[in-house]
N, C-alpha and C positions, 0 to 999 in steps of 0.2 A: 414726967413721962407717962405716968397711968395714969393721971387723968385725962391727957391728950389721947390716948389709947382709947380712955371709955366714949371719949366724945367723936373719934373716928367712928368708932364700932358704931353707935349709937343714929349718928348719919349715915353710914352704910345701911343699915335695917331701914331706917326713915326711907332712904335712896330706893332699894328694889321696889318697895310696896308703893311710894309713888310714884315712880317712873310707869311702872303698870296699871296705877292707877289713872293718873293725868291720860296716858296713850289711850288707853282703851276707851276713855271719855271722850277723847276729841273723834277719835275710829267712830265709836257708835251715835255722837252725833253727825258724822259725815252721811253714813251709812242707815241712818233714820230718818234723812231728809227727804230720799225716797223710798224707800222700802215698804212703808203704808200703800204707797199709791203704783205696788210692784205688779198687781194681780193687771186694774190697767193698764198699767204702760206693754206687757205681753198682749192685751186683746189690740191693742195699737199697733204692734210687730203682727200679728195676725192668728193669735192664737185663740181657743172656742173655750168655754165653758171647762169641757172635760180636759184638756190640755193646761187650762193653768191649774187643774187641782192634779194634775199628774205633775205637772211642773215643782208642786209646793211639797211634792209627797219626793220627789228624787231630792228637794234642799234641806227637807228634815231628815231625809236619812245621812246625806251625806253629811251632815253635821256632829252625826252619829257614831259611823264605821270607821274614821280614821284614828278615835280616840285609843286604842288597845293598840296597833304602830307607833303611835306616839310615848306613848308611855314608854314601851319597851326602846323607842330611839333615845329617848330623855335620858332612863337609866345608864345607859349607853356610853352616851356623847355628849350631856350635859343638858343642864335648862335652858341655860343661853341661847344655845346653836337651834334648839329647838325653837326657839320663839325667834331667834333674828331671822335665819330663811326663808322661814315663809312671810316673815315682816314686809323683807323685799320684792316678795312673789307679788302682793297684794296691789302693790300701784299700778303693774302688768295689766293684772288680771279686771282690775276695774274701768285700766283705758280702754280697753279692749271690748267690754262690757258697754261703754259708751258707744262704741262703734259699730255696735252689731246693728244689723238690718233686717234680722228676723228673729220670734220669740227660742229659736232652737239654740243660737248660735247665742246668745244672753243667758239662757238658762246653763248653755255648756260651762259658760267663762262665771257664772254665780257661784255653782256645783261644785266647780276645784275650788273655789273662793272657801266654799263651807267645809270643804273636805281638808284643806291647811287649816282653816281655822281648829277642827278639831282636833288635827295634829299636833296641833301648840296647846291644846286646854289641859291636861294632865303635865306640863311642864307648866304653865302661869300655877296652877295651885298647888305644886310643887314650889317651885320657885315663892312661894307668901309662905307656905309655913316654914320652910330652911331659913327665912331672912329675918323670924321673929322669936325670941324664946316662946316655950309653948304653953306659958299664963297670958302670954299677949293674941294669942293666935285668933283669937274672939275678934280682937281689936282690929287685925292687920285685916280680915276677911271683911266685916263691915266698912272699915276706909275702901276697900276695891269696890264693894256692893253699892257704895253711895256713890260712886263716879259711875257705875255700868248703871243705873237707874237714872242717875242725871242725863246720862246721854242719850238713853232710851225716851226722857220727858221732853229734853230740849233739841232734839232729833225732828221730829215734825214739824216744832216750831220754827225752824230754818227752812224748812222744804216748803212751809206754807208762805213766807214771805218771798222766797226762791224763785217756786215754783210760775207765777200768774209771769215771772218776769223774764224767765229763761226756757229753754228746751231741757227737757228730762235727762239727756246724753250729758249737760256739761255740770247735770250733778254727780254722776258718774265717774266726770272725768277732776272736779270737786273730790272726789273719795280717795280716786288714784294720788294725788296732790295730799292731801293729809296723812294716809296711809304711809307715801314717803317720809314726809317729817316723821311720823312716826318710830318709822324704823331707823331714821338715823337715830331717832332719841335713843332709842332702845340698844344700837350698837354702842352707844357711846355710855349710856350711865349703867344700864343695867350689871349686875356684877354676879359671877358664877354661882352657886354656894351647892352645887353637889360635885364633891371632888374624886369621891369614891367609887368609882363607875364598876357597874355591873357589866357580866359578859351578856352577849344575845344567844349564845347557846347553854346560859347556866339550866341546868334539869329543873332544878331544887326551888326555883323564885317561879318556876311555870308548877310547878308540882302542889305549891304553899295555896296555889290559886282554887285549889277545890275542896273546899273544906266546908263545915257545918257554918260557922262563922263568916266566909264567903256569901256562903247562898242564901241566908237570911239577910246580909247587907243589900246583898242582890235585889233579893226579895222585895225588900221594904222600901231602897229607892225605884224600885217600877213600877212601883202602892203609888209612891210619893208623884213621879214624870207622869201618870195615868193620871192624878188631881190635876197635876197643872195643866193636862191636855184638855183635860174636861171642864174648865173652869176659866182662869187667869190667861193661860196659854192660849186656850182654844177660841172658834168664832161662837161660843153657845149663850155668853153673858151678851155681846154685842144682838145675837140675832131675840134672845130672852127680850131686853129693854125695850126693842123698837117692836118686836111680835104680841109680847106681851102687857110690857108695863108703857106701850105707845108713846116710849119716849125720840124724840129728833133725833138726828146726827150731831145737833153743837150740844142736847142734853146727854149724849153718849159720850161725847169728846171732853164733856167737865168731869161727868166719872172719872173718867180715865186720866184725866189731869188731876185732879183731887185725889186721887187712890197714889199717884205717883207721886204728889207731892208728900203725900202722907208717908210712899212708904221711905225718900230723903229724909225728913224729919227724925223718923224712927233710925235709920242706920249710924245717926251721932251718937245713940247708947245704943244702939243691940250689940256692940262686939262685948261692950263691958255687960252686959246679960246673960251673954255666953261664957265669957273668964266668969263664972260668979257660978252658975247653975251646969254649966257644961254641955257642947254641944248636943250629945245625942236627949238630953233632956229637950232640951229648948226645939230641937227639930220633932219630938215627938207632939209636945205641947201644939208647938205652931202648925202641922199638918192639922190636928185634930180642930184648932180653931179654924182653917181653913177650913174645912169642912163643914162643921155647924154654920157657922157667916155664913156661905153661900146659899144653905137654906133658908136663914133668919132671912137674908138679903131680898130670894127670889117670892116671898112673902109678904116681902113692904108693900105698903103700898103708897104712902104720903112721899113728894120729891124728896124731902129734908130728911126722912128716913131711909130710903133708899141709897142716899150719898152716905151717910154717916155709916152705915153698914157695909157700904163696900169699901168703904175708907179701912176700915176696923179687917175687913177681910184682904185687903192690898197689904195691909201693915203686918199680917200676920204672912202674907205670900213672900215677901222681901227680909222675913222673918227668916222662913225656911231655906231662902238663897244663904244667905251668911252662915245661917247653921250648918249648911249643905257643905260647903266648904271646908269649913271648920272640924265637919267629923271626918271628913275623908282622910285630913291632914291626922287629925287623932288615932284614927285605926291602920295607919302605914306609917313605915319606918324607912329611913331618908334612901335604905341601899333597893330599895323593892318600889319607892314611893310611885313613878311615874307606871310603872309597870300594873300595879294592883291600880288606880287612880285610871289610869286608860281602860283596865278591862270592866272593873267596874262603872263606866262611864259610858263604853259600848251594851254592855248588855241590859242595862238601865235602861237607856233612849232608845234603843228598840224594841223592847218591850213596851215603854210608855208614846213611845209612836202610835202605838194601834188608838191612842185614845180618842183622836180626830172620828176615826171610822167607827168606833164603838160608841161617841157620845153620837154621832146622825144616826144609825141605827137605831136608837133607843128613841131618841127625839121622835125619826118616822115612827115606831112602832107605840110609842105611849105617854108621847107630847113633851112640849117646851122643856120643860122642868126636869124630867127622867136625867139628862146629863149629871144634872147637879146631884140629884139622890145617890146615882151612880159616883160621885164625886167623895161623896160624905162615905159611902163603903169603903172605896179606895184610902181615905183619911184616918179612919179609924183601925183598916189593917196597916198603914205604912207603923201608926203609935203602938199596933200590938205588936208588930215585929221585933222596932226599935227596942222596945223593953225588953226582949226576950236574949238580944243580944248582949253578949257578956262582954265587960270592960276589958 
């Protein structure tokens, strides 16, 4: 009987981390099929220049704000309920999405789209550290990081064979369709593991939130979302290659396929990187190699060099995702976890929002490049924070 016991538990652990993992793969491949080519399909509904950058600036945010409700519903009401509701929101919201007939009325049904999603993100990395003891927690974060990358890579390559042969509404309505299965998966295998529920009116888990400890976590992931705004995130390496290093759109699409493949390859060992060095090392490490790369990178000048250095800089970016996880689950504790995990997830992403408008600023005022040195700043404070923080 205990060994049947160890080999339940054992499957149950295996069960959450990939039931979240598989979904969220097939999701972001649905949902990357068009997404690349989302700026035109709005100028096709009929929207201008400054409307799809106002459009792209209300999807980062709301991707953003619901993470701190969330959290606090997680503790609440559980992992589960937080991640099934809006599971089945999402096939709605994307038929609907297919159906609009103007960029307003797409943009609205995207908006809720991103604002559940955030809702549920502090209950998914909730949910991966409850489900693995915490020498594995390196492990369970990389297995999710390698399917949310896969589907991020093999996302366009569906929309590009898709695409020449269908209208843009029935990949839309494609998302809606997977999204479902999705959520049934998720009703069905996913399995609770925070049993301990917090109240919404406790004082003492709002109170815990303001502390020295807090606001250098703070601190250092808006170091951290500012890099990635200005670099991997952002359009500054895309508009760099073709402005500067006069490279095509299929020479920009191999970067990008190669940095991606690079950084799958990498996420078979980085969890075991993390169990071994521990996350807040490994995320301080890997900002700060962000950082240098992308200077080495915007430097190169031979194609063969060029790739290999953004390879080397993708790997270290997919580096930081897995660690990112990893510490969050580290620094909170299961009865507080969604609650700290959403508010530090709000004030992070809007902080490092600003980095869109901060790297073009720089860019008009002191050329191509200024993002990225602004980048390498932001890199080296997210690693002196990290350090400063105490285990």
């Amino acid at each position: 009987m205990n060994f049947l016991t160890k080999i339940r538990k054992s499957l149950f652990i295996e069960q959450n981390v990939s039931v979240l993992s598989i979904t969220v793969l097939f999701v972001l491949m649905a949902f990357f099929s068009w997404y690349p080519i989302l700026p035109i399909y709005l100028k096709e509904l009929g929207a201008n220049d400054f409307q799809v950058g106002f459009s792209y600036t209300l999807l980062a945010l709301s991707s953003t704000l619901m993470q701190f409700l969330g959290g606090i519903l997680s503790d609440q009401f559980g992992r589960k309920l937080l991640i099934i509701i809006p599971s089945f929101v999402f096939p709605i919201l994307y038929f609907l999405a297919g159906n609009s007939s103007h960029w307003i009325t797409l943009v609205f049904f995207l908006t809720i789209a991103n604002s559940l999603s955030a809702l549920q993100l502090p209950s998914f990395y909730s949910m991966i550290a409850e489900s693995v003891p915490k020498i594995k927690r390196g492990m369970a974060y990389s297995e999710f990081e390698l399917f949310v990358v896969l589907g991020i890579t093999l996302g366009p390559t569906i929309g590009m064979i898709l695409i020449p042969r269908v209208e843009i509404k029935y990949l839309f309505y494609f998302t809606s369709f997977i999204t479902f299965l999705c959520a049934m998966a998720r009703i069905l295998w996913l399995k609770e593991t925070h049993h301990h529920r917090t109240k919404f009116n406790k004082f003492d888990s709002f109170k815990n939130l303001f502390n020295k400890k807090i606001l250098l976590i703070v601190l250092a992931l808006s170091s951290l979302f500012l890099l990635f705004n200005l670099t991997t995130d952002g359009p500054f390496i895309s508009l760099y290659a073709k402005e500067v290093m006069n490279l095509d759109k299929s020479k920009i699409n191999l970067l990008f396929a190669l940095g991606g493949f690079a950084a799958v390859i990498y996420s078979f060992w980085g969890g075991k990187i993390i169990d071994k060095w521990g996350s807040k090392k490994v995320l301080s490490c890997s900002a700060s190699g962000m950082g240098i790369f992308i200077i080495l990178w915007s430097l190169s000048s031979p194609l063969w060099l060029t790739i290999a250095l953004f390879t080397i800089l993708y790997v270290f970016f997919q580096s930081c995702y897995i660690a990112y996880g990893s510490f969050l689950a580290d620094i909170t504790h299961r009865q507080s976890r969604g609650l700290v995990i959403g508010f530090i997830g709000t004030c992070s992403g809007l902080i490092g929002s600003i980095g869109p408008s901060l790297g073009g600023y720089l860019k008009f005022q002191f050329g191509s490049s200024s993002p990225f040195w602004a980048g390498l700043i932001f890199a080296l404070t997210t690693s002196l924070l990290l350090i400063k923080i105490k285990e």
